[in-house]
TILOPA-534298 format. One line per 3 residues: their letters; for each residue y, z, x of N, C-alpha, C. Coordinates in Angstrom, 1 decimal. Layout:
<recs>
A) Y,Z,X,Y,Z,X,Y,Z,X  ...
</recs>
This chain:
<recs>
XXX) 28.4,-38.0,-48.0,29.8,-38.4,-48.2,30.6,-38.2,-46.9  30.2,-37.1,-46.1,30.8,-36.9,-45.1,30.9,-38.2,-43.7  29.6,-38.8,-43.8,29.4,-39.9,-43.2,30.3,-41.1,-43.3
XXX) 30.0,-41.4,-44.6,31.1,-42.0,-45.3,32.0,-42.2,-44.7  32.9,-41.2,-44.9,34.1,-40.7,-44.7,34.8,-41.2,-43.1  33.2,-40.5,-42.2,33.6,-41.0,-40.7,33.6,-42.2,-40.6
XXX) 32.7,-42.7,-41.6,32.1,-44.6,-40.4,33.9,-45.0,-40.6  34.6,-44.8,-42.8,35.4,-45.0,-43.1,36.9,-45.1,-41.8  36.5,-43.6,-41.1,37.7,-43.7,-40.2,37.3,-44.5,-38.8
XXX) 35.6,-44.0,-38.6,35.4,-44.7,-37.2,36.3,-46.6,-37.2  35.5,-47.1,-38.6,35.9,-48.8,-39.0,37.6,-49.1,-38.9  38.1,-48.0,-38.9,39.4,-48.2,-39.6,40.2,-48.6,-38.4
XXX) 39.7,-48.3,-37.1,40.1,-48.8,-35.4,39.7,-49.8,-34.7  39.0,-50.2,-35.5,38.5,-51.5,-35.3,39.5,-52.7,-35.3  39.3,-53.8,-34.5,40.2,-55.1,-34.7,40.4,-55.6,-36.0
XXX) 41.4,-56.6,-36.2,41.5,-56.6,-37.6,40.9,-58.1,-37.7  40.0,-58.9,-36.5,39.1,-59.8,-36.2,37.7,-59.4,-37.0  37.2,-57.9,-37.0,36.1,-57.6,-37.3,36.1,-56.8,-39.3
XXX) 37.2,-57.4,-39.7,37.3,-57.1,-40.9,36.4,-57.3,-41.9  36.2,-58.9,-41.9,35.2,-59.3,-42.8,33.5,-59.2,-42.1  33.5,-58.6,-41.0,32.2,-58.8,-40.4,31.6,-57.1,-40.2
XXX) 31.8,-56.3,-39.0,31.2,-55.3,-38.9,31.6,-54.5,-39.8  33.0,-54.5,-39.9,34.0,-53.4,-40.9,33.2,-53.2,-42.0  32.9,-54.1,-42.9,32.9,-54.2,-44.2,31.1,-54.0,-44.0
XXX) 30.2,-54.5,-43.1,28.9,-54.2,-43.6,28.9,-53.1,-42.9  29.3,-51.9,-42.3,29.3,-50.6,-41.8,29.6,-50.1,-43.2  30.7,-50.4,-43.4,31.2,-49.6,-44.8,30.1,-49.6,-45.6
XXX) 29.9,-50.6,-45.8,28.7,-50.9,-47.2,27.8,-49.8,-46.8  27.2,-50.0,-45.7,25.9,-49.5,-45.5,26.3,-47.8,-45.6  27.1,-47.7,-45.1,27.5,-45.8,-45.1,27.8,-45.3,-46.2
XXX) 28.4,-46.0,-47.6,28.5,-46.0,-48.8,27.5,-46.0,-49.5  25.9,-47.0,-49.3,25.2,-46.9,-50.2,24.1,-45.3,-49.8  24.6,-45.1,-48.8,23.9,-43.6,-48.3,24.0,-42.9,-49.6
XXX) 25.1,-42.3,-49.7,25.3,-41.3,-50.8,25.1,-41.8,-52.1  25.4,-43.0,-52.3,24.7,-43.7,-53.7,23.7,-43.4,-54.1  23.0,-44.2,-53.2,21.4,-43.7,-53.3,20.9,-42.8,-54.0
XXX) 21.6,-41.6,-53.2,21.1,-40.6,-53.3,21.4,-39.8,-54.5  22.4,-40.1,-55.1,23.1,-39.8,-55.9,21.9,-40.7,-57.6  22.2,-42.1,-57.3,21.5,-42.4,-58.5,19.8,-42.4,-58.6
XXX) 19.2,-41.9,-57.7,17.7,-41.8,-57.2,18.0,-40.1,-58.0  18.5,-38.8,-58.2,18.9,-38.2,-58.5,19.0,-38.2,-60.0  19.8,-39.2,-60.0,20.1,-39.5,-61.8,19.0,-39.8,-62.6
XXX) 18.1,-40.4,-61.7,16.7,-41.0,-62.6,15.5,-40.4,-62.9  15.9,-38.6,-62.4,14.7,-38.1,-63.6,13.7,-37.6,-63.3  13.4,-38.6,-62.0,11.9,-38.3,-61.8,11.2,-38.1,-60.0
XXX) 10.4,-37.5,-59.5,10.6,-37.6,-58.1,10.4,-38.6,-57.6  9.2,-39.8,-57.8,9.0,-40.7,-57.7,9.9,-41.6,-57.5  10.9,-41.7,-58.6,12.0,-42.6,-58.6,13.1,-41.6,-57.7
XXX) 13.0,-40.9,-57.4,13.9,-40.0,-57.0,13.5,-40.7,-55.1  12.5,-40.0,-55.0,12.2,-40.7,-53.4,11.9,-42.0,-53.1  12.0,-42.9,-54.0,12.3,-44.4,-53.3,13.4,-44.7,-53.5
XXX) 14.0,-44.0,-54.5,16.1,-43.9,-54.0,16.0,-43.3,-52.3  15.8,-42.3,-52.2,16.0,-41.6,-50.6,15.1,-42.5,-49.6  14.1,-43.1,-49.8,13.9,-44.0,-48.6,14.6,-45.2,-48.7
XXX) 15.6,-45.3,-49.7,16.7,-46.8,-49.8,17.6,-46.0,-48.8  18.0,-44.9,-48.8,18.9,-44.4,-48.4,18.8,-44.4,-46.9  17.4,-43.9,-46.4,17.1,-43.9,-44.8,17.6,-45.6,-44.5
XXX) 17.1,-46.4,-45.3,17.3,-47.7,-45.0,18.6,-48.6,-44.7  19.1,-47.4,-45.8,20.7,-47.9,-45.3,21.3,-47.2,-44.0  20.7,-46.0,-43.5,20.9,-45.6,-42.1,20.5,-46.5,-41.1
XXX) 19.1,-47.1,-41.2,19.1,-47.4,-40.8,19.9,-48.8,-40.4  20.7,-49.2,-41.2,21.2,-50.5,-40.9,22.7,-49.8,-40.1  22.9,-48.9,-40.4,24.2,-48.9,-40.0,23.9,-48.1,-38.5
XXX) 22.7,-47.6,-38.4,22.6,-47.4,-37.0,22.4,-48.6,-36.0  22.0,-49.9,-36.5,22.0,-50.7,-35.9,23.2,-51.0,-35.8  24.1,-51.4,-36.4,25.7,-51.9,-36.8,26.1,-51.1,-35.8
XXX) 26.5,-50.1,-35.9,26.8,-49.0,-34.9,26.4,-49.1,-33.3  25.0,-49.5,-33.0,24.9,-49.7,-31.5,25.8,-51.1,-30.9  25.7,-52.0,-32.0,26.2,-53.9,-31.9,27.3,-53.3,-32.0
XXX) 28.7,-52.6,-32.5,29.7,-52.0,-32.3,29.9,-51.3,-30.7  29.0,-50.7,-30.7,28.9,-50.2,-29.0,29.1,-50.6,-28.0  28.3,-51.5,-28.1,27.8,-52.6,-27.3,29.4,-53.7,-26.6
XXX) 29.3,-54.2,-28.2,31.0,-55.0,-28.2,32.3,-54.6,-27.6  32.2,-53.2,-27.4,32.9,-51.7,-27.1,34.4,-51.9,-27.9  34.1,-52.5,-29.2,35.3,-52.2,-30.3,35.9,-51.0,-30.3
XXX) 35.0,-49.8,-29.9,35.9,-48.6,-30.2,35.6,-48.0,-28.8  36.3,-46.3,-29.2,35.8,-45.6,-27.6,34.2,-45.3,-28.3  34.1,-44.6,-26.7,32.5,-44.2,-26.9,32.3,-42.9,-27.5
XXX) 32.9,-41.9,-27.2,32.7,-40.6,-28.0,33.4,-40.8,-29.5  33.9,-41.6,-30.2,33.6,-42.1,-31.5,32.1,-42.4,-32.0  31.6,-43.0,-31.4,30.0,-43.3,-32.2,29.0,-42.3,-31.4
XXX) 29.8,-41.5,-30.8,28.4,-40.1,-30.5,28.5,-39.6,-31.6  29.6,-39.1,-32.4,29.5,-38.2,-33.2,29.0,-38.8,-34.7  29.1,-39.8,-35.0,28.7,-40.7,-36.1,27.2,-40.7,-36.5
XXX) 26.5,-41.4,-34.5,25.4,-41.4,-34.3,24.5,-40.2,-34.7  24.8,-38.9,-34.2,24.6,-37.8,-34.7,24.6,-37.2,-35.7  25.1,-37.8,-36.7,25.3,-37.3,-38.3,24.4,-37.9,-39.0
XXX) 23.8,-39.5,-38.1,23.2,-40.1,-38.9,21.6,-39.8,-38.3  21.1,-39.6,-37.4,20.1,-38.5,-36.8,20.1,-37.7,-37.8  21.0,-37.0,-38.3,20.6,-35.5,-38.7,19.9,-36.0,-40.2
XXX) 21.4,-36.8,-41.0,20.6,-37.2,-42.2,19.1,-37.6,-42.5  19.0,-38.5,-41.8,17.6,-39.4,-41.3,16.4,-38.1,-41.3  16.8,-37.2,-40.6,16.0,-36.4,-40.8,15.8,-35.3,-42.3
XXX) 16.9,-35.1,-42.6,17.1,-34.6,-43.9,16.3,-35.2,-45.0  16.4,-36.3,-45.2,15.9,-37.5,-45.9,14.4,-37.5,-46.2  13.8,-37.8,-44.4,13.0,-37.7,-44.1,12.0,-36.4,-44.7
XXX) 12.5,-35.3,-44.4,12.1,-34.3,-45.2,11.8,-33.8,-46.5  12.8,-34.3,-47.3,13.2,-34.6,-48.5,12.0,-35.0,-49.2  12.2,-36.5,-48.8,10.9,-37.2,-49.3,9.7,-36.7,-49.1
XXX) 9.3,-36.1,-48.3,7.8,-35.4,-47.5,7.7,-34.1,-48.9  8.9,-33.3,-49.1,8.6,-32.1,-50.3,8.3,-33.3,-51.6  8.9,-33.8,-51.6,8.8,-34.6,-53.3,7.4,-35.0,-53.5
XXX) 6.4,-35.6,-52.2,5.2,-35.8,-52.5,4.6,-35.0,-52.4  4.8,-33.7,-51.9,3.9,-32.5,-51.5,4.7,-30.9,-52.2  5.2,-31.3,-53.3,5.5,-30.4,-53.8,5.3,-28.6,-53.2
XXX) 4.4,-28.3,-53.3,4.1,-26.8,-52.9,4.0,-26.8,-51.7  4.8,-27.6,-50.6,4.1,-27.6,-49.5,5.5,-27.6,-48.8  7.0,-27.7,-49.2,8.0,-27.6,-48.6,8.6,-26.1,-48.2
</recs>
């Protein structure tokens, strides 16, 4: 959620040119993070539980790419998407982990 939250304010300094384009698929992608995880959760089972959480990596990953094409563009400052970048590292790894206990139960 926290992610969320940031891309929500990183997007929010953006041109009002990139509304319908980076804005909105950042957003998406940083939104369906917590979803994911949230309804992969709701379904009960690990299985279904960790192919919610690798939707979830997936949606990292899209918005880490969005995020470098934002860079790049230099729409915003740069120590804006250091700290973004890094939240999305950490999850990724979180995630990553996540998933590894759910198939290896006794082994996290």
């Amino acid at each position: 959620m926290a992610l969320a939250r940031d891309v929500y304010t990183l997007t929010g300094s953006f041109p009002q040119s990139e509304t319908f384009g980076l804005v909105q698929q950042m957003r998406r992608a940083a939104v369906s993070v917590p979803s994911n995880i949230a309804e992969g959760h709701g379904r009960g089972s690990d299985k279904s539980f960790a192919l919610f959480l690798r939707q979830a990596r997936g949606s990292l990953n899209e918005l880490e790419t969005q995020m470098e094409l934002a860079r790049q563009l230099h729409i915003s400052r740069e120590v804006d998407y250091s700290s973004v970048l890094q939240e999305i590292d950490e999850i990724e790894r979180m995630l990553t982990a996540f998933v590894s206990s759910l198939r290896n139960p006794g082994q996290a």
